[in-house]
C-alpha positions as semicolon CSV with decimal commas, in nm:
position;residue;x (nm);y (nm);z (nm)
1;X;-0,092;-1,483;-1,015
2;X;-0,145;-1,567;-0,660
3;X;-0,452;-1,660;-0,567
4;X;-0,585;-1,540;-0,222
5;X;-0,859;-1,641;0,022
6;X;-1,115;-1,381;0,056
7;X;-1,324;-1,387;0,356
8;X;-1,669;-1,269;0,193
9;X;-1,917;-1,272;0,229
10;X;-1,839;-0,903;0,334
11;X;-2,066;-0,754;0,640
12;X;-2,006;-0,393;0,529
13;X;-1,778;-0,182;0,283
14;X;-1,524;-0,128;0,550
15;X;-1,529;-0,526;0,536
16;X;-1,470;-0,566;0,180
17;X;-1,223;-0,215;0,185
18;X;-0,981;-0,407;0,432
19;X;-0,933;-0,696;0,245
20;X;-0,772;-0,498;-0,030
21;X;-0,581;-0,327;0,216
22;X;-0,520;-0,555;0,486
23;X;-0,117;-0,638;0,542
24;X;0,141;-0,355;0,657
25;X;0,312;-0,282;0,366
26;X;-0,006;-0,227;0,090
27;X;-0,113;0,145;0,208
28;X;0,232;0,250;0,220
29;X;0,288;0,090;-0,181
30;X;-0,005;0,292;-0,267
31;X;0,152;0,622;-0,101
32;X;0,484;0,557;-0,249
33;X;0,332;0,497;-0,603
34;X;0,084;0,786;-0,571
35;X;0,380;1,044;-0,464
36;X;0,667;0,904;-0,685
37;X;0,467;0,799;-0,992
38;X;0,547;0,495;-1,175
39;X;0,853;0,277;-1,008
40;X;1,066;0,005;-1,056
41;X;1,098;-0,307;-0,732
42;X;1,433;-0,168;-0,675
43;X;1,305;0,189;-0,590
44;X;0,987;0,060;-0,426
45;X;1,182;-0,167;-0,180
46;X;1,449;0,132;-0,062
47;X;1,138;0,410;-0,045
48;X;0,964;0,137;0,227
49;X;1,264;0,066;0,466
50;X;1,206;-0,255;0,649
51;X;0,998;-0,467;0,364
52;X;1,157;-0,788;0,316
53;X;1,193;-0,870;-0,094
54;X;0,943;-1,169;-0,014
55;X;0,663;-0,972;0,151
56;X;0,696;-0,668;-0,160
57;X;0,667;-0,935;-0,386
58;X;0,351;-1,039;-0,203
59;X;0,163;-0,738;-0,207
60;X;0,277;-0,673;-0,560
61;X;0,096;-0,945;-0,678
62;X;-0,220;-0,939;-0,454
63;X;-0,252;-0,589;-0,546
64;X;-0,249;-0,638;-0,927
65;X;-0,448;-0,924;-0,861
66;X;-0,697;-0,691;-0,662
67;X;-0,706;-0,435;-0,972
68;X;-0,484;-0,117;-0,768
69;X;-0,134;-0,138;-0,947
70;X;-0,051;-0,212;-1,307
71;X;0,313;-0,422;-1,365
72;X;0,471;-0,347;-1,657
73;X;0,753;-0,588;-1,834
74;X;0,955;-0,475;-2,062
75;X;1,121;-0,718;-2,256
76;X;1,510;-0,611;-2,220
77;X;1,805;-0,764;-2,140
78;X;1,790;-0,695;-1,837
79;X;1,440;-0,764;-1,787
80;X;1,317;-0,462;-1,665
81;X;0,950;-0,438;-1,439
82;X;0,780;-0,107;-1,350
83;X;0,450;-0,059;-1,141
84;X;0,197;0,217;-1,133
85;X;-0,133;0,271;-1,001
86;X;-0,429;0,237;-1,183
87;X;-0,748;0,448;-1,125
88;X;-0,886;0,172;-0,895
89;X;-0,579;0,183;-0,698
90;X;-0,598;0,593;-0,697
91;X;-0,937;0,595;-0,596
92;X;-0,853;0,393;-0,301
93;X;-0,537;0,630;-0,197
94;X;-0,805;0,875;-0,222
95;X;-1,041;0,709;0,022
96;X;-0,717;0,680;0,242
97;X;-0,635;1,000;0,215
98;X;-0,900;1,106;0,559
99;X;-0,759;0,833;0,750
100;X;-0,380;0,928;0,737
101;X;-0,509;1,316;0,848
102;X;-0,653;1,124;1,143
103;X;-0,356;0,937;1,223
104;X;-0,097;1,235;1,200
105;X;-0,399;1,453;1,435
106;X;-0,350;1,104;1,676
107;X;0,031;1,105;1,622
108;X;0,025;1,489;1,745
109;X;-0,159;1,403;2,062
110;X;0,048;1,056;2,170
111;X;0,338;1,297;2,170
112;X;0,123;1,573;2,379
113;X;0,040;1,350;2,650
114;X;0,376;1,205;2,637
115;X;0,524;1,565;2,729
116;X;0,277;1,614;2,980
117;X;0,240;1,286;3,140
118;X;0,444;1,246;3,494
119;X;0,770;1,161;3,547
């Protein structure tokens, strides 16, 4: 496993919430994991266009390491490698849940004041 540098001591919750979530890609995992189920690294990468293989690979591993996705192996020739949430991992899609209904309410009104903003 990798082994990351946490910045604790944490000020807050938020703090300590962030540092499990911090990088672009590791909300979006957790959607795609929580709406899809259990997946293999070939179906993560093409549901989360734009990830490079190296930076998936990353947040694969930080995020078992952090407890929020389980890996599977299956010993099979070919080897074959799925990845599910755990209950940690749901519970923190959960808590994420409020926070994408405030970005699509903030997505909603960029666009509004884009219509009505002067040529």
């Amino acid at each position: 496993m990798t082994s990351r540098t946490r910045r604790g001591p944490y000020v807050c919750g938020i703090d300590a919430a962030m540092d499990v979530v911090s990088g672009k890609w590791k909300s979006l995992i957790l959607w795609e994991l929580n709406n899809y189920g259990t997946r293999r690294f070939g179906e993560l990468k093409r549901g989360l266009p734009g990830v490079s293989e190296k930076m998936l690979i990353q947040h694969l591993r930080e995020m078992e390491e952090d407890g929020l996705i389980h890996r599977e192996v299956y010993r099979e020739v070919p080897p074959r490698v799925e990845y599910s949430l755990t209950e940690h991992g749901s519970s923190l899609n959960d808590a994420l849940g409020p926070l994408g209904v405030w970005g699509s309410a903030r997505v909603k009104r960029l666009a509004a004041d884009a219509s009505t903003a002067p040529a």
